[in-house]
N, C-alpha and C positions, 0 to 999 in steps of 0.2 A: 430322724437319725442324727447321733452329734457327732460331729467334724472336730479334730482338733489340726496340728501341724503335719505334714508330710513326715511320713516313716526317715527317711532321710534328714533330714529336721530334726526329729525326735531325738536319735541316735546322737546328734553333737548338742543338744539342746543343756545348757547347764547356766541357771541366773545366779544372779549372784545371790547369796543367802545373809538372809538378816539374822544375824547371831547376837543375844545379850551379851556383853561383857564377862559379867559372872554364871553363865552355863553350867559353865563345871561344876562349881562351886554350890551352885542351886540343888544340883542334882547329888552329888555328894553330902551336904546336907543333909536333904530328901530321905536318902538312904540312910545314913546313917541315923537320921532321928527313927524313922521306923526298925532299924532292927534293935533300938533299946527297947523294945519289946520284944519277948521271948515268943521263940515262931510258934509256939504248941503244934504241929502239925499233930493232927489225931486220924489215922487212917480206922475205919467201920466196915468192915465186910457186909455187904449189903447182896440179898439172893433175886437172883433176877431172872431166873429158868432159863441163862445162857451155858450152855453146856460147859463150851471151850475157851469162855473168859471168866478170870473173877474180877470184880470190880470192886472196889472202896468207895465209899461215903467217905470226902477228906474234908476236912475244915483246916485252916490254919489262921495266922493273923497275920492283914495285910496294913495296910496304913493305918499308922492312929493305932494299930494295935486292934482291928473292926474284923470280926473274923470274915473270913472268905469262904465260900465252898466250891466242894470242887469235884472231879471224880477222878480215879487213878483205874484202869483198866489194865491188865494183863494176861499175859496167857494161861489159861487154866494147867498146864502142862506141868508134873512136877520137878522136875528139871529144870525152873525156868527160874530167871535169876542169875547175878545181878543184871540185867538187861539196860539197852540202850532204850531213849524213853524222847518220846515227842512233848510237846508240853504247846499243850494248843489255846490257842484263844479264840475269840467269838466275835464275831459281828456286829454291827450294829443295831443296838434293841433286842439281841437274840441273848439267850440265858444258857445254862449247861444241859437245860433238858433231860434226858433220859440217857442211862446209859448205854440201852443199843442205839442211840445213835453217833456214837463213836467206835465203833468196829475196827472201824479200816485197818489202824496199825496195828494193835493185837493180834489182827489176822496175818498181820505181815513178820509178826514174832516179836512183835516192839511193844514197851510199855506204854502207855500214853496216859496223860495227865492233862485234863480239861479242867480252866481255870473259868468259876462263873463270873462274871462284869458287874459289878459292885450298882445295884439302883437300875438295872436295866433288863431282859426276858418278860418283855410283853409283846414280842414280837414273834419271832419265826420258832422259839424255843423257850420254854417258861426259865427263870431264872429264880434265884433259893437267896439271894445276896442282898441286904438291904442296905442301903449308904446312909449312914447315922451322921455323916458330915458334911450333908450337902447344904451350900449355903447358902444364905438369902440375898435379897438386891435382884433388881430389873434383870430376865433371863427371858428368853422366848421360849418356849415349848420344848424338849426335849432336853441332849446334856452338850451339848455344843457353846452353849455362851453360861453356864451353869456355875459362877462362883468368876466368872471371867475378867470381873473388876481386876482381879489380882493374880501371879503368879500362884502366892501361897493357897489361895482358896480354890480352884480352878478345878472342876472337877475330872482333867486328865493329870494331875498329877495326883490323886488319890490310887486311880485305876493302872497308871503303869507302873505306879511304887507296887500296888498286889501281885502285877506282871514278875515283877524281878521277885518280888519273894513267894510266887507260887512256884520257881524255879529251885529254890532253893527248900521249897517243901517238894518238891518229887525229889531230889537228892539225897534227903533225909529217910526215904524210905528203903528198906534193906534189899529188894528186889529191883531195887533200881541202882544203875549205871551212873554215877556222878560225872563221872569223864565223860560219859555219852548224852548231852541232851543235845535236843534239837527244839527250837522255836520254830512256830509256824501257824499263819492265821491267815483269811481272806479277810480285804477292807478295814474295817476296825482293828480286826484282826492283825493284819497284814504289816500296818499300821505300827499296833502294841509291838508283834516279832522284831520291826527294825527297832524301834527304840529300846528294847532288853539286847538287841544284838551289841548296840554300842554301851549298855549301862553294865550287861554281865560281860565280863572278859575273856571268857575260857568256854565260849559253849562249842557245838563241834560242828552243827550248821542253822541254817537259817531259811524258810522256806516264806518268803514273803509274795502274797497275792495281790495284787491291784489295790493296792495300800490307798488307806483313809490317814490324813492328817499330815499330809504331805504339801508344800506348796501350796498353804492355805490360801493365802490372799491372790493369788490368781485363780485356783478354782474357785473361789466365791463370786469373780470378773467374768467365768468363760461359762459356769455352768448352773440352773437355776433346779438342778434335781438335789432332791435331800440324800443327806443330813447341811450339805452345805447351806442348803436355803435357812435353815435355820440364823445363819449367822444374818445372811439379807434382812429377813425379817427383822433382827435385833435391831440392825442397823436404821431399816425407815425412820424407826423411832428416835433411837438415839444416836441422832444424826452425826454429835458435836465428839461421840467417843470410839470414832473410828481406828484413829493412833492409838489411843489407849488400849484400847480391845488387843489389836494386833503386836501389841509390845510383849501382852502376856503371851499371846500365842507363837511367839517367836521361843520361846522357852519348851514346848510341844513338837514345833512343828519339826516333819520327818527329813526337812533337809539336813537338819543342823546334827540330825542323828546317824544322817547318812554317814556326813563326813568324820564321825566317828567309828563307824562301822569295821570293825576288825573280823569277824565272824562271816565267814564264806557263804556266800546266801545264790540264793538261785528265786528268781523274781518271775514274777508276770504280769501282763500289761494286757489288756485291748483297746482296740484303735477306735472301738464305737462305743466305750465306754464314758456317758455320760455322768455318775456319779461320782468317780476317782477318774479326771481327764488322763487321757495318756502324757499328756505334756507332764501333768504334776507326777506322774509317773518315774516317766524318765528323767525329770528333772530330778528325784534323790537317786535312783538310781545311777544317774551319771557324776552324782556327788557322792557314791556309798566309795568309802576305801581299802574296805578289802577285796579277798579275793568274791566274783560275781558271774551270773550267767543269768540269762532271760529268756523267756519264753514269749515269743510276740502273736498274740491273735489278733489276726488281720478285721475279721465279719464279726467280731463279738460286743456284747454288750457288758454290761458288770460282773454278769457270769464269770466271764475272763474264759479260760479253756477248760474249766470242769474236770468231767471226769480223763479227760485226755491232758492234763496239767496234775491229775493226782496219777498218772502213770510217770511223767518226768519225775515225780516227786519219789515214788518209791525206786525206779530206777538210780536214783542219787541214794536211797535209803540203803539199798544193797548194798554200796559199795563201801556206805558207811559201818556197817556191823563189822 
């Protein structure tokens, strides 16, 4: 069972965060160089013998201009449109899979647009997205130290430049709500939501789960379950590029996204969550600046609260339509 700080603890828990100088500036950048590439969002009516959803096959182009894929699900219903619309991401190693397995919001009358993770779905869900720019140099095994000599190589900022512009492909489509999107992802997931929270300006919430990439360099210190193991591993080896390492990932990590965070978000954490600690938790959470609310599971593990975390979630969705 992993132990992190006392609930009490947790709550006023805020370190101080290591911010680059030029943040901003990177991520502006960032952005800007990928949208000189024209988004082509191309939605595909694809048949899937679900009676009461139609779904699209979408591609659009994400970093570099590398296309993405993706699915946009809505309600079969001919009435329906322009709709407020979830725009969700994935976990770690998992891919966009199939489209019934995104249900939930369509069933709750909302569009949703699942973004697949560029080079990853060998995991819990097959994934359709190849990463044509992933780079080379000493990485350990997965995508956690994957281009990590440098800011510009780095394989999260390819994946949350497609974040922001798979947002801006569900916008694009004519049955979708622009004024209404919503981010929202577990872990990885959790994770990519805060950081489009603070990189798009104008979305309408934010549904972040026991976020991955948060307060790296202390859960690398407190916990030895993956994906963070992966950075250990790098490190045995190259002993001498610890500082280095964590300079780029200062540029990633979810505190410094917190504190930009203008986008209403509603979080959650568990207390026996060894992969995302609760401390690195509440540490961006107690650094996010807008407005916020959490959900705390006391007995859980990375789970976080499931299916009883996707009831606060749609209860906040009601209120949003």
């Amino acid at each position: 069972m992993f132990v992190d700080m006392p609930l009490d603890q947790l709550r006023e828990y805020l370190p101080a965060r290591r911010e680059p100088a030029d943040f901003d500036e990177f991520w502006k950048w960032t952005l800007s160089e990928a949208r000189e590439h024209d988004l082509g969002a191309v939605f595909t009516e694809v048949e899937t013998g679900l009676a009461e959803v139609r779904c699209a096959d979408a591609t659009f182009a994400g970093f570099g201009g590398h296309p993405v894929r993706g699915w946009l699900l809505t309600p079969a219903r001919e009435d329906s449109g322009p709709l407020p619309c979830v725009v969700q991401y994935i976990g770690y190693n998992g891919g966009r899979g199939f489209p019934h397995d995104w249900l939930l919001w369509p069933s709750a009358g909302w569009a949703t647009f699942v973004m697949d993770s560029r080079g990853q779905g060998s995991g819990n869900r097959h994934g359709d997205t190849p990463d044509p720019a992933a780079a080379g140099g000493p990485s350990a095994p997965g995508r956690l130290t994957q281009g990590v000599s440098s800011p510009e190589d780095y394989y999260y900022r390819r994946l949350y430049t497609d974040a922001v512009r798979a947002v801006e492909a569900a916008r694009s489509h004519p049955l979708v709500d622009p004024s209404r999107i919503v981010v929202s992802g577990g872990s990885q997931g959790g994770g990519i939501a805060m950081a489009v929270g603070a990189l798009v300006p104008d979305l309408l919430h934010a549904f972040i789960d026991v976020p991955f990439m948060t307060h790296i360099r202390r859960a690398t210190e407190i916990t030895d379950a993956e994906p963070y193991a992966e950075l250990a591993r790098f490190f045995t080896a190259q002993r001498h590029r610890v500082e280095e390492v964590f300079a780029t990932l200062d540029y990633f990590d979810g505190l410094n996204f917190a504190a930009r965070g203008t986008t209403p978000a509603l979080f959650s954490v568990a207390l026996r969550d060894g992969v995302t600690p609760p401390s690195t938790v509440f540490a961006a959470y107690n650094h996010y600046a807008g407005p916020k609310d959490i959900r705390v599971w006391p007995y859980n593990g990375h789970e976080g609260g499931g299916s009883a975390q996707v009831a606060e979630q749609l209860a906040v969705a009601a209120k949003l339509r």
